[in-house]
C-alpha positions in Angstrom: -72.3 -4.2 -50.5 -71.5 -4.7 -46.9 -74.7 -3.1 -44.5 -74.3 -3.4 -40.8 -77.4 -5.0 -38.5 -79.0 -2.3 -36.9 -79.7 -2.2 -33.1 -83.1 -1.8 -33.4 -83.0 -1.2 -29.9 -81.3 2.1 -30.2 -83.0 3.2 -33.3 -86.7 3.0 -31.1 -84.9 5.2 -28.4 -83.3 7.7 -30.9 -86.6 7.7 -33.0 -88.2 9.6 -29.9 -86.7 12.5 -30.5 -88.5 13.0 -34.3 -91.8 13.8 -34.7 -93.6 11.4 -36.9 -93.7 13.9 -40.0 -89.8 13.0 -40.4 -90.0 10.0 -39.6 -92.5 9.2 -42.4 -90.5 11.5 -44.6 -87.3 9.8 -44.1 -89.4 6.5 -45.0 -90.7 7.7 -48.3 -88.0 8.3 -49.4 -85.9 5.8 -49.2 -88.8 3.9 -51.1 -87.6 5.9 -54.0 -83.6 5.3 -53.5 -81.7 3.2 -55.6 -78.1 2.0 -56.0 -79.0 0.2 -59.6 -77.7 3.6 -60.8 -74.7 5.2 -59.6 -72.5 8.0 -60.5 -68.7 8.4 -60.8 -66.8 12.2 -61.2 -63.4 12.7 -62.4 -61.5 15.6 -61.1 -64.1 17.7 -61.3 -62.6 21.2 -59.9 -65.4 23.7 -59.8 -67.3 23.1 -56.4 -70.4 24.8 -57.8 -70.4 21.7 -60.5 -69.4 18.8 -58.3 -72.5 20.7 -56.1 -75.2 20.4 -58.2 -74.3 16.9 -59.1 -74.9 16.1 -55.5 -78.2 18.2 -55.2 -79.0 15.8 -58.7 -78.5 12.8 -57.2 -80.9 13.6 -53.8 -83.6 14.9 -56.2 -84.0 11.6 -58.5 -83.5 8.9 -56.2 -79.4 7.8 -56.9 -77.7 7.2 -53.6 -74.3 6.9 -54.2 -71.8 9.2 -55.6 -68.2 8.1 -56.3 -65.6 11.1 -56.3 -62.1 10.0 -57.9 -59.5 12.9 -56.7 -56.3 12.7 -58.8 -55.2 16.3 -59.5 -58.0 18.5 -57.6 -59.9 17.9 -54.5 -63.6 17.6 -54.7 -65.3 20.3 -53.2 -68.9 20.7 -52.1 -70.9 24.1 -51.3 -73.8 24.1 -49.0 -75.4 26.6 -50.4 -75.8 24.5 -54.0 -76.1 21.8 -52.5 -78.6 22.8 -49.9 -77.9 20.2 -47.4 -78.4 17.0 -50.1 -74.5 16.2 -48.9 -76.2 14.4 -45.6 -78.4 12.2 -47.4 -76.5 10.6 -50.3 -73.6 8.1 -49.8 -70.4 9.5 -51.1 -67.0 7.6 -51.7 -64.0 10.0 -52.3 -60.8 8.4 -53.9 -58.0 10.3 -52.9 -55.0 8.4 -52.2 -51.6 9.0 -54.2 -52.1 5.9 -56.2 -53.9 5.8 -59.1 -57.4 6.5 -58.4 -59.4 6.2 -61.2 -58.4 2.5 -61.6 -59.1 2.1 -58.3 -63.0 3.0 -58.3 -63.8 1.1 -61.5 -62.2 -1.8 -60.2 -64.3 -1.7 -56.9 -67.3 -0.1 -59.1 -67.1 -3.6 -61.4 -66.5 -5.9 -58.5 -69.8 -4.4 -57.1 -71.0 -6.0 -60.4 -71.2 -2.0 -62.4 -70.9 -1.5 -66.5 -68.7 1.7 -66.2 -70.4 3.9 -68.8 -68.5 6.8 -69.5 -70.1 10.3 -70.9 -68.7 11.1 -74.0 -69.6 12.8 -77.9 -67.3 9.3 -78.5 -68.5 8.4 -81.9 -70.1 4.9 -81.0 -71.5 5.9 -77.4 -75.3 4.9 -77.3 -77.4 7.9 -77.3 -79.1 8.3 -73.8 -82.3 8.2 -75.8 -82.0 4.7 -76.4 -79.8 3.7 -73.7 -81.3 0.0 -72.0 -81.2 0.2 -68.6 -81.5 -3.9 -67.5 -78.0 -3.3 -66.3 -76.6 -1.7 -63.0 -74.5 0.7 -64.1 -72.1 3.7 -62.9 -72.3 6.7 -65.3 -69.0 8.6 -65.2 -68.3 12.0 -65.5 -64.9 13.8 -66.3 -63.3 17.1 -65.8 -65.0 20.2 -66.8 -62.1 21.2 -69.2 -60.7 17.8 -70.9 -63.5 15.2 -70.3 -62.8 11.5 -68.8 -59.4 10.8 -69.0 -57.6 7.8 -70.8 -58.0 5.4 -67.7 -61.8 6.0 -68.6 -61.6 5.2 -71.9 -59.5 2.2 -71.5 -61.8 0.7 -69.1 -64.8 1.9 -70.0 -67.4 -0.7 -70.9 -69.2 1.4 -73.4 -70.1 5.6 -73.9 -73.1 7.7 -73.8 -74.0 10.8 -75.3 -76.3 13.4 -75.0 -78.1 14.3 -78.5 -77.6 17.6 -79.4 -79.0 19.7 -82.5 -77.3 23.3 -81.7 -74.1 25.1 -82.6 -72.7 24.5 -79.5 -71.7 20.9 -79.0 -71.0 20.2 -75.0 -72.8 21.2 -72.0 -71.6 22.0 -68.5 -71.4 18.7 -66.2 -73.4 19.3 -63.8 -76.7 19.7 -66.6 -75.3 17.1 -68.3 -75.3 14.7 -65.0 -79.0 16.1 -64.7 -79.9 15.1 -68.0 -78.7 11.9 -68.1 -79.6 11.2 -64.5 -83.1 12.3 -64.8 -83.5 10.2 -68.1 -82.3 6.6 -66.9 -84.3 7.1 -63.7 -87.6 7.7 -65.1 -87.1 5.0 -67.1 -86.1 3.1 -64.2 -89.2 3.5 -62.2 -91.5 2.7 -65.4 -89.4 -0.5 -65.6 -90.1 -4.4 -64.1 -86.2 -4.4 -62.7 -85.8 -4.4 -58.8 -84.1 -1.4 -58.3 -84.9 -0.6 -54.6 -83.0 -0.8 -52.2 -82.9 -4.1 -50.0 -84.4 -3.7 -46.6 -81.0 -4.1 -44.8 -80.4 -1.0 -47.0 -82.4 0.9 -46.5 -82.5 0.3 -42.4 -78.6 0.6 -42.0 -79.6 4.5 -44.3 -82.4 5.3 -42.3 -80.3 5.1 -38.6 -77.6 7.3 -40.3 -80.5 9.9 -41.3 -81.9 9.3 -37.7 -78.4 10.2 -36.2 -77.6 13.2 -38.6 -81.2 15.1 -37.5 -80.3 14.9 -33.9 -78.2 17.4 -32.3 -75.4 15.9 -30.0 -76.6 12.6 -31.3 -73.0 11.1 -29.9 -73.3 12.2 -25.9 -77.1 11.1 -26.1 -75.9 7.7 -27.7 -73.3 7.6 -25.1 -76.1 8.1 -22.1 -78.0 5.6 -23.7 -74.8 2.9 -23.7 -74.6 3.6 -20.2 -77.6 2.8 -19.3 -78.4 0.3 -22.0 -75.3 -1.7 -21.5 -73.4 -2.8 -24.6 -73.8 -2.7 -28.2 -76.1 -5.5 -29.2 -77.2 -6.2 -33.2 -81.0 -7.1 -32.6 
């Protein structure tokens, strides 16, 4: 994954106008932030769903969620989401081609297993699902599931065990579930799943800039004065 070189010129300057609480929160955190885990949604159509999937993906640590956009447009609200939109990396696939295909192909060359979440009859059950791999757990629309492209190209299924009458479970617990299972495991595991420290500098300027109000015009004063961009 392409990460820019941070003026760490810049970031000193804009750091000034944090107090040292955030700037030690920000820090924390992205000691806990992986990309060893992504996940993927479908078409998902209800924003309160596609919502809490975001909110899920702050909370345990996955920073980057892939939208694909093939018949609906994928919709946040803030007040689900309570502001987790700002600090997660989101890719939206949107164009009139086809989309799906699109994502898993970038999601593979980014050297993913597409696992797709499904009652398939041979998916692993999260349970017993080995995490050694980097993987992108997709999710598919709230109605009909992942669609064939999904299947096709899937490189295996998971499934949630369940014991009850009722045999499916709204996507956005679901993505909790499975989200909160792989990433405890994570954490208890020997893998290097943090992120690299280009990473998580390139994430910490953006979470830098999105705190500060009118972060562009006091950027621009400090160009001015500065001189030009220079990666340090």
């Amino acid at each position: 994954m392409f990460v820019f070189m941070v003026n760490k010129k810049l970031l000193a300057y804009l750091e000034g106008f944090l107090t040292t609480e955030r700037k030690d929160t920000f820090k924390r955190i992205l000691n806990e932030r992986t990309r060893h885990f992504s996940v993927v949604l479908e078409d998902i159509y209800q924003p309160h769903n596609s919502s809490a999937v975001v909110r899920t993906c702050d909370v345990f640590g996955i920073q980057d969620l892939y939208t694909i956009e093939n018949k609906y447009t994928n919709k946040v609200s803030k007040y689900v989401t309570k502001g987790a939109q700002k600090w997660i990396t989101q890719k939206r696939y949107k164009s009139d081609g086809d989309n799906t295909l699109s994502c898993i192909k970038e999601l593979k060359d980014k050297g993913y297993q597409i696992i797709a979440t499904s009652p398939h009859s041979d998916a692993y059950i999260l349970n017993d699902f080995k995490i050694d791999k980097k993987t992108a757990f997709v999710f598919g629309a709230e109605a009909t599931g992942i669609s064939d492209t999904v299947r096709q190209h899937a490189d295996g299924f998971l499934k949630i065990p369940m014991t009850g009458f009722t045999e499916s479970l709204n996507i956005s617990v679901a993505a909790a579930i499975i989200v909160h299972e792989v990433t405890t495991k994570l954490k208890k595991s020997n893998i290097a799943w943090h992120l690299t420290k280009l990473e998580k500098e390139a994430l910490y300027l953006n979470w830098v800039r999105k705190t500060i109000k009118n972060v562009e015009q006091i950027e621009e004063r400090y160009f001015k004065n500065e001189g030009t961009f220079t990666n340090e």
